[in-house]
N, CA, C and O atoms as a DFTB+ gen file, in Angstrom:
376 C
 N C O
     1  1      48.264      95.653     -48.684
     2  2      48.455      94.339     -48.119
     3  2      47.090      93.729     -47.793
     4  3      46.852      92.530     -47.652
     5  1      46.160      94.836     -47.689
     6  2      44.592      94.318     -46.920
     7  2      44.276      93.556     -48.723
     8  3      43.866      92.403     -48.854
     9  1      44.451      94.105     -49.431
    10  2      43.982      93.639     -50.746
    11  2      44.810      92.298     -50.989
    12  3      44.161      91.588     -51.757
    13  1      45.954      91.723     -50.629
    14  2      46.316      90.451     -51.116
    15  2      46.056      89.932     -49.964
    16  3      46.616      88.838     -49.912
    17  1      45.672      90.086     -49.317
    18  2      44.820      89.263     -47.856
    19  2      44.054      88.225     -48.457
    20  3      44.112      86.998     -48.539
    21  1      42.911      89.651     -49.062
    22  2      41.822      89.286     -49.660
    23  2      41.623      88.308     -50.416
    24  3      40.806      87.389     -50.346
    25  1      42.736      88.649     -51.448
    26  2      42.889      88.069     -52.190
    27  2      42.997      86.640     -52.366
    28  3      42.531      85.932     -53.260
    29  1      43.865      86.265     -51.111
    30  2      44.854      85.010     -50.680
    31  2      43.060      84.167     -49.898
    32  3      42.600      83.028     -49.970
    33  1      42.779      84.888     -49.523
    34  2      41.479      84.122     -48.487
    35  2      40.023      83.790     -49.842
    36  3      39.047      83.041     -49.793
    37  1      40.447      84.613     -50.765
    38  2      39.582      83.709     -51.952
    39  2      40.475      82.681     -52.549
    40  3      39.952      81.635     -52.933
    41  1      41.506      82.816     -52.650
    42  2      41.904      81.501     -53.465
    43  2      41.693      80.431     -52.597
    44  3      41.249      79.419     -53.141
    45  1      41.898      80.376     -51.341
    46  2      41.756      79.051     -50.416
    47  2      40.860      79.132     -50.144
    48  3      40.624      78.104     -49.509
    49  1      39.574      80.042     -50.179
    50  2      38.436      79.366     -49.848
    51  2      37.969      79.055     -51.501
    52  3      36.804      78.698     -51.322
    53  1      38.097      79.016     -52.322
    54  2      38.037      78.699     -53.478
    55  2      39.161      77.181     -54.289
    56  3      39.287      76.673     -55.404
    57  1      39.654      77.017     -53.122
    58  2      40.554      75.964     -53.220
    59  2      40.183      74.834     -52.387
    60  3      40.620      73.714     -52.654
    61  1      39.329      75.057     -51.294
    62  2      38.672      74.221     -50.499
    63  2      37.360      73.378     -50.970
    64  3      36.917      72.544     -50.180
    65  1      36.761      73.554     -52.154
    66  2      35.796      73.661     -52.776
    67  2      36.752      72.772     -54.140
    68  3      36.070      71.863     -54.610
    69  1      37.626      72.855     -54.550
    70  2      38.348      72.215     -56.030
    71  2      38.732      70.578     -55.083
    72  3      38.587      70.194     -53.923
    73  1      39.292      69.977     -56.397
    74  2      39.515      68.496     -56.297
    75  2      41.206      69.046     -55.435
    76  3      41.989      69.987     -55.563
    77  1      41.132      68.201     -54.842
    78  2      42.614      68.140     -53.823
    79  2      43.306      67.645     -54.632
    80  3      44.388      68.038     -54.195
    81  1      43.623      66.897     -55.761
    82  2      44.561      66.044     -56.899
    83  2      44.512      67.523     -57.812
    84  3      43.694      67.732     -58.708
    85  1      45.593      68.501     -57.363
    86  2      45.937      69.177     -58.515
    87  2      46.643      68.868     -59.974
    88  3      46.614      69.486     -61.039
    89  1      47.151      67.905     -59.651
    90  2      48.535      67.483     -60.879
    91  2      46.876      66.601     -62.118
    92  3      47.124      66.407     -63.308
    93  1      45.610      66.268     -61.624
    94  2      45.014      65.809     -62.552
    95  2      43.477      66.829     -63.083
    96  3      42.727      66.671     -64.046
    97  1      43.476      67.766     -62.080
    98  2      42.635      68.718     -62.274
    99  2      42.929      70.080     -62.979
   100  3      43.662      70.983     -62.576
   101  1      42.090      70.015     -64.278
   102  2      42.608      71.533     -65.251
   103  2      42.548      72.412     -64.520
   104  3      43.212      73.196     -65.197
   105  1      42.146      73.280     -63.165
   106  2      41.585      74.260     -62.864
   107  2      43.098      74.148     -61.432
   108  3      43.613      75.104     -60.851
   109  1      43.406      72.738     -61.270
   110  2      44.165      72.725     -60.261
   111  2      45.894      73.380     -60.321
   112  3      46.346      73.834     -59.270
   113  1      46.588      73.385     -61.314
   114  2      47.387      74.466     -61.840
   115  2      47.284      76.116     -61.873
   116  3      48.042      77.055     -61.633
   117  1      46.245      75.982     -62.202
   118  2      45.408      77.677     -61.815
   119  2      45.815      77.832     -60.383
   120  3      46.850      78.398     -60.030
   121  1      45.191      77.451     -59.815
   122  2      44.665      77.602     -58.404
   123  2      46.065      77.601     -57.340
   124  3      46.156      78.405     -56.413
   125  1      47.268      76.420     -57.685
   126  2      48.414      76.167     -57.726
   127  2      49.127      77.318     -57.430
   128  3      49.644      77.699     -56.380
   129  1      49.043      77.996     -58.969
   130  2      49.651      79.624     -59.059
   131  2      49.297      80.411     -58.750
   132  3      49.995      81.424     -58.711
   133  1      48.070      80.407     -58.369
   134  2      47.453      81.775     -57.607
   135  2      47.763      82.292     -56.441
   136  3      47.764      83.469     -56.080
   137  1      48.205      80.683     -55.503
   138  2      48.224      80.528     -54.233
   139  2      49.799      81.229     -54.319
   140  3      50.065      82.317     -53.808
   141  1      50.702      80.449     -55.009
   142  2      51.994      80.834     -55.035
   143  2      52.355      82.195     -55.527
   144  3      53.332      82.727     -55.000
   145  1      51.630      82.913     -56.574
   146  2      51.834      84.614     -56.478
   147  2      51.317      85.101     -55.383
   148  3      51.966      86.039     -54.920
   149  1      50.420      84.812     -54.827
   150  2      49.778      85.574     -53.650
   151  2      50.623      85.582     -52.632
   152  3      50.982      86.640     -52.116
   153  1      50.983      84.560     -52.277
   154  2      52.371      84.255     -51.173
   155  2      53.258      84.689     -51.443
   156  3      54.117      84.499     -50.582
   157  1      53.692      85.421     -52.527
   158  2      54.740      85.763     -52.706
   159  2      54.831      87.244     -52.800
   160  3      55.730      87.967     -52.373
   161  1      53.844      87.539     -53.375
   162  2      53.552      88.908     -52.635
   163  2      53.346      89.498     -51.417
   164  3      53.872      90.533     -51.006
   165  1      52.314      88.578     -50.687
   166  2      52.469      89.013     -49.569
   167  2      53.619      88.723     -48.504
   168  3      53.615      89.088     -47.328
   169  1      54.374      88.159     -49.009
   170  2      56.115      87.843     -48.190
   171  2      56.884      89.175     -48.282
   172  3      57.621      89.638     -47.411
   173  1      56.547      89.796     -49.661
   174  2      57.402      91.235     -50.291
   175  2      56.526      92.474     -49.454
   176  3      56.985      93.530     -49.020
   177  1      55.580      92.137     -49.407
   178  2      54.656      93.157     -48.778
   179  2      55.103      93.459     -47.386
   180  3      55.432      94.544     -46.906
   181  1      55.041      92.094     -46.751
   182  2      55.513      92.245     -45.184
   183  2      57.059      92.494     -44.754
   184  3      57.429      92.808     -43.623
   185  1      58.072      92.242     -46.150
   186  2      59.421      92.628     -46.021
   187  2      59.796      94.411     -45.927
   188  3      60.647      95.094     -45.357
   189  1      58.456      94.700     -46.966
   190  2      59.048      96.264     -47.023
   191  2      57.719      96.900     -46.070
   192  3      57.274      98.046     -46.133
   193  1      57.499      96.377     -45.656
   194  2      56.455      96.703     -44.456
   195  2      57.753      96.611     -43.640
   196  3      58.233      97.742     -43.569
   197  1      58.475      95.747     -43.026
   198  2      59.363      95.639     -41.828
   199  2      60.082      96.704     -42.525
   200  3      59.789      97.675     -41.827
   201  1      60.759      97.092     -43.363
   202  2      61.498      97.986     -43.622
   203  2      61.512      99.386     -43.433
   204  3      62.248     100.300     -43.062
   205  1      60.340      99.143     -43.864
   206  2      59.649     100.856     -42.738
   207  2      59.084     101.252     -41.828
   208  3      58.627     102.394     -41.781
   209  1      58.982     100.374     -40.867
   210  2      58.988     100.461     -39.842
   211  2      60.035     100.695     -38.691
   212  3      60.167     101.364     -37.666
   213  1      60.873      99.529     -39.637
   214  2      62.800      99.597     -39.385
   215  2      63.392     101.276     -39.354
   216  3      63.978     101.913     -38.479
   217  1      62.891     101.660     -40.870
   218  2      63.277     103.153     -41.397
   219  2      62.415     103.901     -40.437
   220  3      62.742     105.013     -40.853
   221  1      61.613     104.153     -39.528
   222  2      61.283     105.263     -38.772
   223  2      61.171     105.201     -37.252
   224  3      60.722     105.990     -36.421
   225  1      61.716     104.033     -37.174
   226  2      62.646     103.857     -35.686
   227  2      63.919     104.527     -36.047
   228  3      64.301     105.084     -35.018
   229  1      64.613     104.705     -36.838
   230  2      66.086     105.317     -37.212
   231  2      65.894     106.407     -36.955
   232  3      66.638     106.860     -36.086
   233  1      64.847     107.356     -37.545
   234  2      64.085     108.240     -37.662
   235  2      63.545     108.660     -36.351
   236  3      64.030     109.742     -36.021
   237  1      62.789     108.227     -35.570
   238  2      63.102     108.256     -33.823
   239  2      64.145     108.540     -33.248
   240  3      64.125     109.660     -32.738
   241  1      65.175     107.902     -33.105
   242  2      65.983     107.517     -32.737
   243  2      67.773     108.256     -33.385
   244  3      68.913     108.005     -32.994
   245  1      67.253     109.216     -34.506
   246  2      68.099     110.057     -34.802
   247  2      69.149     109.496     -35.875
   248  3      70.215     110.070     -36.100
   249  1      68.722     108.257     -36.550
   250  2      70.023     107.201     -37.182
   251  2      69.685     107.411     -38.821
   252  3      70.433     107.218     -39.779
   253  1      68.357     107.855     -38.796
   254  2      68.238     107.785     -40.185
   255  2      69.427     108.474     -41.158
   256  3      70.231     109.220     -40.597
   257  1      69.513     108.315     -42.135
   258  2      70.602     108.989     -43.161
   259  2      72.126     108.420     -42.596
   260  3      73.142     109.105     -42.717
   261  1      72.124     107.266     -42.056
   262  2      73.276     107.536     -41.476
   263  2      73.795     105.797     -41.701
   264  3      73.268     104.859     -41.103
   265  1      74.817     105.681     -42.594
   266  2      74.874     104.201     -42.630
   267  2      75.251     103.591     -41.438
   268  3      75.611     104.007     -40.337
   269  1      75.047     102.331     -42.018
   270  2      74.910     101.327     -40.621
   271  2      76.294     100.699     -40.510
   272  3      76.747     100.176     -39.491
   273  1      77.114     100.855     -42.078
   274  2      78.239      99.937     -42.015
   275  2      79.417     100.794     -41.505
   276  3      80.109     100.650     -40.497
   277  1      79.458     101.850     -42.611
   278  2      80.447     102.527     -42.000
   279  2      80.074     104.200     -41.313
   280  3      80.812     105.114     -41.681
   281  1      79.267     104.422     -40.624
   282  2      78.614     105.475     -39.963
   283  2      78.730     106.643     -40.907
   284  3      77.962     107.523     -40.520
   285  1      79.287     106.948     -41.832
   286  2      78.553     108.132     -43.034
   287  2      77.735     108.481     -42.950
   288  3      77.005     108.076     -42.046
   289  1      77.303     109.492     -43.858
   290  2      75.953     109.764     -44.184
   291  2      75.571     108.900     -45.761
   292  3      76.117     108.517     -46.795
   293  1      74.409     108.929     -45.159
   294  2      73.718     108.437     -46.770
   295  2      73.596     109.526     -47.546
   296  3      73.977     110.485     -46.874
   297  1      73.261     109.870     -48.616
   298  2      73.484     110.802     -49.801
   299  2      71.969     111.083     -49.862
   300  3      71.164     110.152     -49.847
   301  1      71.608     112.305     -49.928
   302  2      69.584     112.658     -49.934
   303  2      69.637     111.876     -51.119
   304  3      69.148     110.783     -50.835
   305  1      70.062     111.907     -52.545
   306  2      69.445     111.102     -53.706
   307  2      69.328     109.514     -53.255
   308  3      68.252     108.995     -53.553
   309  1      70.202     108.751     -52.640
   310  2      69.826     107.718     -52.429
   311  2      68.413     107.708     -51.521
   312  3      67.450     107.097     -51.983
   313  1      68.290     108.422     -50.162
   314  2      67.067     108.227     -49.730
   315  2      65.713     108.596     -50.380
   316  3      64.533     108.285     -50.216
   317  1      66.456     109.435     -51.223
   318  2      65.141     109.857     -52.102
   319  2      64.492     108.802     -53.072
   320  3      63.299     108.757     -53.372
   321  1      65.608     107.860     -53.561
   322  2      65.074     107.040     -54.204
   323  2      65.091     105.683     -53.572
   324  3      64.906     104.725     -54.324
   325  1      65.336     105.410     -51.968
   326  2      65.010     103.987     -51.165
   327  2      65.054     104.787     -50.038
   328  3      66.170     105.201     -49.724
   329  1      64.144     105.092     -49.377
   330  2      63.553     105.905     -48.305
   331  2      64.331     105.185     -46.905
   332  3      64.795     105.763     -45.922
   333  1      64.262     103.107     -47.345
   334  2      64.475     102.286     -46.338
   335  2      65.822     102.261     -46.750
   336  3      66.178     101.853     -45.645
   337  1      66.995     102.346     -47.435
   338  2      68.056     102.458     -47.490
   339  2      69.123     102.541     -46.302
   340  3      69.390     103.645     -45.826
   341  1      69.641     101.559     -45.893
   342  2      70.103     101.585     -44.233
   343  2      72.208     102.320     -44.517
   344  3      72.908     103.108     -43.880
   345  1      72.445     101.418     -45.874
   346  2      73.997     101.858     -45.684
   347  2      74.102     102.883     -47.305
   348  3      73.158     102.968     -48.090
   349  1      74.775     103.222     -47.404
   350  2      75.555     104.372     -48.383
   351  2      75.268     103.599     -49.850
   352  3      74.604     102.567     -49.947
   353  1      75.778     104.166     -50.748
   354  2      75.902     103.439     -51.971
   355  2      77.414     102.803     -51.686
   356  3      77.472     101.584     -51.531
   357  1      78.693     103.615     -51.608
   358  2      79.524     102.633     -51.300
   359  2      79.852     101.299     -50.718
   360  3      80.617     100.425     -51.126
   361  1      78.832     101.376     -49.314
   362  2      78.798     100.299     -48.795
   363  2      77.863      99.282     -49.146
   364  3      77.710      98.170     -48.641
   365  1      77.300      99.793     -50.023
   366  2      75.738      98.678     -50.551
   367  2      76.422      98.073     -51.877
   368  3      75.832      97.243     -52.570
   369  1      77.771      98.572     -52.192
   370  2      77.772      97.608     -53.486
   371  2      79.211      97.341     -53.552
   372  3      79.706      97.186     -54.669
   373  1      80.282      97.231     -52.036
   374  2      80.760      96.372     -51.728
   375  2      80.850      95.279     -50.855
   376  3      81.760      94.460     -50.984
């Protein structure tokens, strides 16, 4: 996340410096999209950042493996393959 920080703080300081009329500047489309992948990564970054943080308060707190919808257990292959996985497969795909 420190790396699309980075990242994000060169495009706008590199955007501060370009013509403010993107729609007539070649470089301003670039710059456009850069801003908008970067943001969009770092939105996904900070989602599964909350997610695991979420996942080891459960983990504290004794809840992990344990769905949220219908109190089951989660299945080890599912946590094995979504660590942050809160409800069962049953309940995740009705």
């Amino acid at each position: 996340m420190a790396s699309l920080s980075g990242d994000w703080d060169g495009v706008v300081e590199a955007s501060a410096h370009a013509n403010v009329d993107d729609e007539h500047d070649p470089e301003g489309a670039t710059i456009a999209y850069e801003r908008a992948r970067i943001e969009a990564s770092l939105s996904r970054a900070r989602t599964h950042l909350a997610d695991i943080e979420d996942a080891l308060r459960r983990i504290r707190g004794g809840t992990y493996g344990t769905c949220e919808r219908c109190g089951g257990p989660i299945a080890p292959g599912r946590l094995e393959a979504r660590p942050t996985a809160r409800t069962c497969i049953t309940c995740a795909t009705t």
